[in-house]
N, C-alpha and C positions, 0 to 999 in steps of 0.2 A: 504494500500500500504506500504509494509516493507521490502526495496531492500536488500537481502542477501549479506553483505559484506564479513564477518570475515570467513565464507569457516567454522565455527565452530571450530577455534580455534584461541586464545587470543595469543597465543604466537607472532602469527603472525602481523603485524603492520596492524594498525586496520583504516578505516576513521570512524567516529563516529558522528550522528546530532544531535546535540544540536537546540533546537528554539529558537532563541533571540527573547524577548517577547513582544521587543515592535511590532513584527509582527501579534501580538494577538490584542493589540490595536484597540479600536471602529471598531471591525468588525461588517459589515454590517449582517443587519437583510435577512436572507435567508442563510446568510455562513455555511458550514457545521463544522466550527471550534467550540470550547469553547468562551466562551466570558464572561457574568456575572457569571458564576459558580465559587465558591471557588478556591483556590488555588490547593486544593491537587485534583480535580475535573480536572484543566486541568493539572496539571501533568498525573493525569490517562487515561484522552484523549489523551495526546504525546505518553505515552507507549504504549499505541496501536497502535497510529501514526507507532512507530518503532525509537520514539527518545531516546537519552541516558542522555541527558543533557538540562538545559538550559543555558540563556544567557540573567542576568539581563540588561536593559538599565541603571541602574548604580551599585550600588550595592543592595545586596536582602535583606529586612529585617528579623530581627533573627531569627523569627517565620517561613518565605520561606525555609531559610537554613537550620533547620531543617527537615520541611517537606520533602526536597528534600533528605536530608541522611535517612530518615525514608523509602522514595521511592527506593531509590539508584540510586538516579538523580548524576549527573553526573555538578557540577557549575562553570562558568564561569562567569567575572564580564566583565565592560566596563569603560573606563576612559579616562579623557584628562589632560596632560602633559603639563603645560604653560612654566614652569620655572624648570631649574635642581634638586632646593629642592625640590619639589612636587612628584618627582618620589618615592624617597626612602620611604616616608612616607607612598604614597597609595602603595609600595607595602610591606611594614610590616605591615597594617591594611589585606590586603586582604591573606597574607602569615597564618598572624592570624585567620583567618576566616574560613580558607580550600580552599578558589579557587583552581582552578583546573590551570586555567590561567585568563588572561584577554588581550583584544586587545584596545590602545590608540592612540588617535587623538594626535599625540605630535604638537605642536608648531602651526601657525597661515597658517603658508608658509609665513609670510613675512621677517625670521629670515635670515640673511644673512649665509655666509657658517659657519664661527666659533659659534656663536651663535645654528645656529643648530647642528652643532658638540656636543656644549656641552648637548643638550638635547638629541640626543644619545646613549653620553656617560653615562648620568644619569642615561637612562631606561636599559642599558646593565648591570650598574653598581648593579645596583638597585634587577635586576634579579636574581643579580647571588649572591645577599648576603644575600637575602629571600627567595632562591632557587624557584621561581614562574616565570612560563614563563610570559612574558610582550610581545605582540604582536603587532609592532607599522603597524597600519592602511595604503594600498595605500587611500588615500580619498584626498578629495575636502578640501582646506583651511586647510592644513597641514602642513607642509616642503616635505609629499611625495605624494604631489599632481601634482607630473610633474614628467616621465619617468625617462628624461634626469638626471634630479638631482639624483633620488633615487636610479639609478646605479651606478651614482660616490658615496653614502651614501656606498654600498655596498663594492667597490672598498677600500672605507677607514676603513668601518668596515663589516668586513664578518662573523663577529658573530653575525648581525643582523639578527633577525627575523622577521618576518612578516604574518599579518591578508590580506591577499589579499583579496580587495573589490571591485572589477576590473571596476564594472561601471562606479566608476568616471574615471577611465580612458581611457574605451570604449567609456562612451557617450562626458564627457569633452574635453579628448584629441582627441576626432574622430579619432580614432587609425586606422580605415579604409581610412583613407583621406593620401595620399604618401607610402599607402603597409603595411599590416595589417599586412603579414608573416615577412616584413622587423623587422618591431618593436616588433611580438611576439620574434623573436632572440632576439634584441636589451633587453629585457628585462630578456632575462634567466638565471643571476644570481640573482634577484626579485627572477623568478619562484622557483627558487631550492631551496629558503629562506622561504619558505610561510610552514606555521605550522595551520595556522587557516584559514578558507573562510568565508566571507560572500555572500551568495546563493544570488544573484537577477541580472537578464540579463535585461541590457537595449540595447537599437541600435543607430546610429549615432546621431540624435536626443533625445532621450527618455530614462532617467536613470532607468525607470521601466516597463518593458511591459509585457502584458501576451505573453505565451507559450503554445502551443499545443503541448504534448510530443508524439501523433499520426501521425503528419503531418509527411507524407512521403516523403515531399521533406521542412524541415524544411527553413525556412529564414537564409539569409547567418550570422547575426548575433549572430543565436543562435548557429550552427556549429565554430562560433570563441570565442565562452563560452565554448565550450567542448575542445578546444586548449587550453584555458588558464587554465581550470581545470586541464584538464589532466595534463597538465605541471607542474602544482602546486604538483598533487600528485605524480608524478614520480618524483620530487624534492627530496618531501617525502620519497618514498619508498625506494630509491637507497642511503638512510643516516641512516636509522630510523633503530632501534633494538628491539627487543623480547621485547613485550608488549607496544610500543609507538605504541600512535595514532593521527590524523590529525582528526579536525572538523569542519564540514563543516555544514555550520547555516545561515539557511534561514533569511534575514532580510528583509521581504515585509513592505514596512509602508504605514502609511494612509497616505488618500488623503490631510488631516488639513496640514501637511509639506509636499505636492505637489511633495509625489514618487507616490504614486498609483493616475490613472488618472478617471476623472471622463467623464460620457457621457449620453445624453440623451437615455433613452429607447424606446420604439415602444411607449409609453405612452408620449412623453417629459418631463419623471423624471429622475432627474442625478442621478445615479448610477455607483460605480466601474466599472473598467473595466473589473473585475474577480472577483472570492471569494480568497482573497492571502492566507489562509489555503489550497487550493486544489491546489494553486498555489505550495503553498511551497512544497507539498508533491509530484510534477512533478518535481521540483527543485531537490529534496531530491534522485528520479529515475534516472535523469540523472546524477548524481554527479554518484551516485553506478556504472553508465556505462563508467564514466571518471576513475573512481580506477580502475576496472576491468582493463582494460584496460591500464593503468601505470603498474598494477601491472605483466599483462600480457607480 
């Protein structure tokens, strides 16, 4: 499954997937993904997959990052941001390294406004003097783990960017609970800032659920994962110039940190609730229908 984006040509702004890898992670026995094979094993899985990149869970060691320019992978790092110094440093390690970008958990969410002001400031700052996008996270136990706040973030700095990881906001904030379209406006200076995705739909309850991308009358959850998508890339599309692109990067995790859900079989053995490689790769179908369509 390898959804045609780029129309065949590069000039044109591109969405591009990357797999963030801890979605590879103790995949279950029957998955159709890679799992104990070498590294350069499952890069050659993703490139068939139809991926361009990955996305270490922190950063890759020397011997990966190699591989990957050897492949012509395409790398992105992940980080967390506690205190203003921290910014500048990871990002002259990873400016040094090649990253392509990286997207960061900044702050705890319990920093009051100025406080997170100045973590912000750090990662904008930090950006722009390593020349390396820094892609600060909507997520759970952040400073932009509440709507409300992270559009006043915007308000005060509109050179912010952002990893849109919408679940935590979809399942946390029950974004469906007082009018889902209310808040999908509510949030569309977010949307128009969003440079990187992380792939995973959950529903009022459930920050991780399978998807049937066949269902003909999809659950209404999944239909308000293609609004946030789309919105995210026609963000994109309507800023971006000859040769920039948006990545959008499956992140299914295992069951051990309680995203992917477990269930007894016809047998009473717990087992996933899906294989999240075939997962990601329906993830990866519908995003291609979300550009299409921004870009349309």
């Amino acid at each position: 499954m390898r959804p045609n984006i780029t129309g065949g040509s590069s000039a044109l702004p591109e969405l591009r997937f990357y797999m963030n890898l801890m979605a590879l992670d103790s995949l279950p026995a029957g998955s159709a993904g890679p799992r104990g094979d070498s590294f350069r094993e499952r890069l050659d899985a993703l490139h068939g997959a139809g991926f361009r990149g990955v996305q270490f869970a922190t950063t890759g060691k020397p011997e990966e990052l190699t591989e990957c320019r050897a492949a012509g992978f395409g790398i992105a790092a992940s980080g967390r941001v506690n205190v203003p110094d921290e910014a500048a440093a990871l990002a002259e390690r990873l400016a040094g390294d090649g990253y392509e970008c990286a997207t960061l958990h900044v702050g705890w969410g319990l920093e009051d406004d100025d406080d997170a002001a100045r973590l912000i400031e750090s990662v904008i700052n930090a950006s722009h003097r390593w020349s390396v996008p820094l892609y600060v996270e909507t997520h759970r136990a952040t400073i932009c783990q509440d709507m409300w706040r992270t559009v006043g973030f915007v308000r005060r700095f509109p050179e912010i960017r952002f990893n849109g990881d919408f679940s935590h906001w979809y399942t946390g904030q029950e974004m469906v609970y007082g009018g889902f379209e209310k808040k999908l406006a509510f949030i569309l200076p977010v949307l128009e800032r969003v440079r990187f995705v992380h792939g995973r739909i959950g529903n009022p309850g459930c920050i991780q659920v399978r998807v049937d991308v066949k269902d003909p009358d999809p659950p209404l959850y999944v239909k308000h994962f293609r609004q946030l998508w789309t919105g995210a890339f026609r963000g994109f599309v309507h800023t971006a110039g000859p040769g920039d692109f948006i990545c959008f990067t499956p992140e299914l995790l295992a069951p051990d940190i309680y995203y992917a859900r477990i269930f007894p079989d016809s047998n009473g053995i717990p087992r996933e609730e899906s294989d999240r490689w075939e997962q990601s790769l329906i993830l990866n179908e519908i995003a291609a229908s979300c550009f299409r369509a921004a870009r349309g």
